[in-house]
C-alpha positions, 0 to 999 in steps of 0.5 A, spaced: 228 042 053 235 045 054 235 049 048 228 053 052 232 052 059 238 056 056 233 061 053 231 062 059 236 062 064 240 066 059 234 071 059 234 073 066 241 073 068 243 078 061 237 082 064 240 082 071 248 084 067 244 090 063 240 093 070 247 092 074 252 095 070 257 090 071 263 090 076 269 087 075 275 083 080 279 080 074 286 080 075 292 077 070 296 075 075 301 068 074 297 062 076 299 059 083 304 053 083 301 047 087 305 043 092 306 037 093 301 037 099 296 041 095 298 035 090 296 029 093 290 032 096 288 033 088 288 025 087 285 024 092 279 027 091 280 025 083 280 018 085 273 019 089 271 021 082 263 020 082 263 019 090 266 026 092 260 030 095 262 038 093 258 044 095 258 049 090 258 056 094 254 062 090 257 063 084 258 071 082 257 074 077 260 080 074 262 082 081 254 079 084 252 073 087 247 070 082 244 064 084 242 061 078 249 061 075 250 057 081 245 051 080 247 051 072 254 049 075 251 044 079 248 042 073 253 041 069 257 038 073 251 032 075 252 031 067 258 029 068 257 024 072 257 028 080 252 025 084 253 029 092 251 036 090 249 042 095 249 049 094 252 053 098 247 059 102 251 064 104 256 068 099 263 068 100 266 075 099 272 076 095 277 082 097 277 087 091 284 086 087 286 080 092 292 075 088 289 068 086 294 065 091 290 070 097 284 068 093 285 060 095 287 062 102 280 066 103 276 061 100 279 056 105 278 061 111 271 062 109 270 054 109 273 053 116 268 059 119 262 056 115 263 049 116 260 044 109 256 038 110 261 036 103 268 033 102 269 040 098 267 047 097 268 050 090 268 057 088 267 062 082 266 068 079 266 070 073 269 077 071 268 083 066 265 089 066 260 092 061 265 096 055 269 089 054 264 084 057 265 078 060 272 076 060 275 072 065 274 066 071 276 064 077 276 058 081 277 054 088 276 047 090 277 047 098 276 041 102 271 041 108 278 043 113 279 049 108 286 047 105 286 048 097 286 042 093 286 046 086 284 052 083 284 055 077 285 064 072 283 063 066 285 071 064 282 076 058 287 071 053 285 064 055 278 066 054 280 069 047 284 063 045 279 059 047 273 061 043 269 061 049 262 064 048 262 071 051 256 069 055 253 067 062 253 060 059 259 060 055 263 061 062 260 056 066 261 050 061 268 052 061 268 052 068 265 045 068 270 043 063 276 045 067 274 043 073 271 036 072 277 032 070 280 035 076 274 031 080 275 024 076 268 025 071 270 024 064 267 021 057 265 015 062 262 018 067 256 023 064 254 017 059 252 013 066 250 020 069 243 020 072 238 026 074 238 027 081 238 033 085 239 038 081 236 036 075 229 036 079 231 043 081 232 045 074 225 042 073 222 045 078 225 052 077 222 052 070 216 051 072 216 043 068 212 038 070 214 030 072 216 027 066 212 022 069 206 028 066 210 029 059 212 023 057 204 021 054 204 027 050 207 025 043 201 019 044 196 023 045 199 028 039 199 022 034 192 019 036 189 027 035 193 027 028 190 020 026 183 022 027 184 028 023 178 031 020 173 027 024 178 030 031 173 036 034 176 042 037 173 048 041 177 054 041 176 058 047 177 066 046 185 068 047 188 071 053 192 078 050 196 081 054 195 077 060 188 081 061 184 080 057 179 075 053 178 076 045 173 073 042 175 076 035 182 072 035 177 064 037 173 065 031 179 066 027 183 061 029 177 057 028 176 060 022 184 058 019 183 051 022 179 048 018 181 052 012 187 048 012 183 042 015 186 041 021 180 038 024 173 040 026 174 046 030 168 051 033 169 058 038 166 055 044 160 059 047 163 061 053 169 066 055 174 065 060 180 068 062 186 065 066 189 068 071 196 065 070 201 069 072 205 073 066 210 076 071 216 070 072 222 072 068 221 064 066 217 063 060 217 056 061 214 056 068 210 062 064 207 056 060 206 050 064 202 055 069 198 056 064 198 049 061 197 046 069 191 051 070 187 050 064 188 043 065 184 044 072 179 048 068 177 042 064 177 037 068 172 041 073 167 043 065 169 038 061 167 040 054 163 036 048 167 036 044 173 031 043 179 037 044 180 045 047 185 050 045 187 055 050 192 061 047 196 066 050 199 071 046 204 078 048 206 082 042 209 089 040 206 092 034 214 095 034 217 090 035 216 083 033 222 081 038 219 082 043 213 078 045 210 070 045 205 066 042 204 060 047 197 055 047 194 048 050 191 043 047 187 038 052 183 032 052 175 032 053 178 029 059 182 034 061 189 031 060 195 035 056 196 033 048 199 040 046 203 045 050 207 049 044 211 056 046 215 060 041 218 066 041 224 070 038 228 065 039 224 060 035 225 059 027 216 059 026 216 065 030 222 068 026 219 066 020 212 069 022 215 076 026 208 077 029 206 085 031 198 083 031 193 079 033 192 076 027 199 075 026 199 071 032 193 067 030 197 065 023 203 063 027 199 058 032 195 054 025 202 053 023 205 050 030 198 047 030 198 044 022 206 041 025 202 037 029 197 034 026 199 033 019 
């Protein structure tokens, strides 16, 4: 799950950086000395650890407020131990050129104009431009009277010196690394960590069902798996492209299947085209719309047979990159056993480089035959 929540999050906000252009507010200026007032504000939000309540205002991007960036921090920072988030709603907006101290004193300003329900306020950008990429990062813990309790400029060099991943994700594991020492979380604290409001709001952005929902899948996979050949499976025609049901790719899955003596598997008699939508950017919610709607389907016509498969297949015959291969396999009575997604991110996929149907088909036997041998 968090390999596929990084693909997915990693995939919206590099295509959002290539249509904007980038922009750039990085300065090399000194880091601020802290005075002694600032100090003992720092230990006492420290000695709060885990109780502090911190909102974290839109973190900006490359110049641009970029509100999934913002839930990751918030994310982050719950992992770590933090457990009263909120996300800000409006974007504070920094002054071009501003130093870090004037930056510190704006954030302040702006939190005493736009009163918090939290202790603390945080804000961040992480700053580059499109010829050197991402490069630099800003940071200001404010509390709700607007008085800066830390902030923090990591310039071009620290962020060299550092190996830091040159990527969105990259920047804000920095970020909370920096950051949550400075609130009292350590080693400690994440391992008594427990998901709360942002992790149900991860869940909810992929588009993931209740753990509640996922949680007997593996059950129903090794129940499906000891029955083997005597397991029944009908194959419905595979949705291509979003628009259309072929028949040709059932009957050749069907085909493969019991080739490799998976189970017992048929191209079932009538065809149906779902209609979950192809167009979020969230591959993963992409999946289990599909998974949620096929589900409903069988509940409403249970079939015959023991087991269904539903398909859904984009591919680029130039481009084996660009494009998935996503199936659901569902009990007679409609519950979840398989939901499998795979693109180029994924080792079958790579292995398998599929530009055609059929390719498709072969790279879906084999997820299929890693389930069920």
């Amino acid at each position: 799950m968090k390999s596929s929540l990084k693909t997915v999050l990693l995939g919206t906000v590099l295509g959002v950086l290539f249509c904007s252009g980038w922009a750039s507010s990085q300065q090399t200026a000194p880091k601020p000395s802290v005075s002694v007032d600032q100090q003992k504000r720092l230990e006492l939000m420290k000695s709060k650890s885990t109780e502090a309540s911190l909102t974290v205002l839109p973190i900006r991007l490359a110049g641009k407020p970029f509100d999934r960036i913002t839930e990751l921090v918030g994310l982050l920072l719950e992992q770590q131990g933090l457990k009263n988030i909120e996300l800000g709603k409006t974007a504070f907006e920094p002054v071009t050129n501003a130093s870090m101290e004037q930056l510190a004193g704006s954030v302040g300003g702006f939190v005493k104009e736009h009163l918090i329900q939290t202790e603390y306020a945080l804000y961040a950008e992480i700053n580059g431009n499109r010829q050197v990429g991402l490069n630099g990062l800003r940071a200001v813990v404010v509390d709700k009277d607007g008085r800066v309790v830390w902030s923090d400029q990591q310039t071009p060099e620290d962020i060299k010196r550092q190996n830091v991943e040159p990527e969105p994700m990259g920047f804000c594991v920095l970020l909370s690394q920096r950051l949550g020492p400075q609130l009292g979380l350590n080693e400690q604290t994440a391992k008594a960590a427990k998901p709360g409001k942002m992790a149900a709001l991860m869940d909810e952005r992929s588009g993931l069902p209740p753990e509640s929902e996922r949680a007997p899948l593996p059950d129903r996979q090794k129940a499906m798996k000891t029955l083997g050949q005597k397991a029944t499976l009908v194959v419905f025609p595979v949705r291509i492209g979003g628009d259309a049901a072929n028949e040709a790719s059932a009957a050749d899955l069907a085909k493969r299947v019991n080739e490799a003596g998976l189970c017992k598997a048929v191209v079932a008699s009538q065809s149906v085209l779902l209609k979950a939508s192809q167009a979020d950017p969230n591959e993963l919610k992409t999946l289990w719309d599909l998974a949620r709607e096929f589900r409903d389907y069988i509940r409403k016509n249970p079939p015959q047979t023991g087991y269904v498969l539903y398909a859904d297949y984009v591919f680029n015959p130039q481009n084996w990159e660009q494009g998935f291969v996503h199936f659901i396999v569902c009990d007679r009575k409609g519950e979840w056993v398989i939901v499998d997604m795979q693109n180029s991110h994924h080792p079958d996929y790579q292995s398998v480089k599929p530009t055609s149907r059929e390719a498709c088909d072969q790279l879906l036997v084999n997820r299929l035959e890693g389930y069920l041998r």
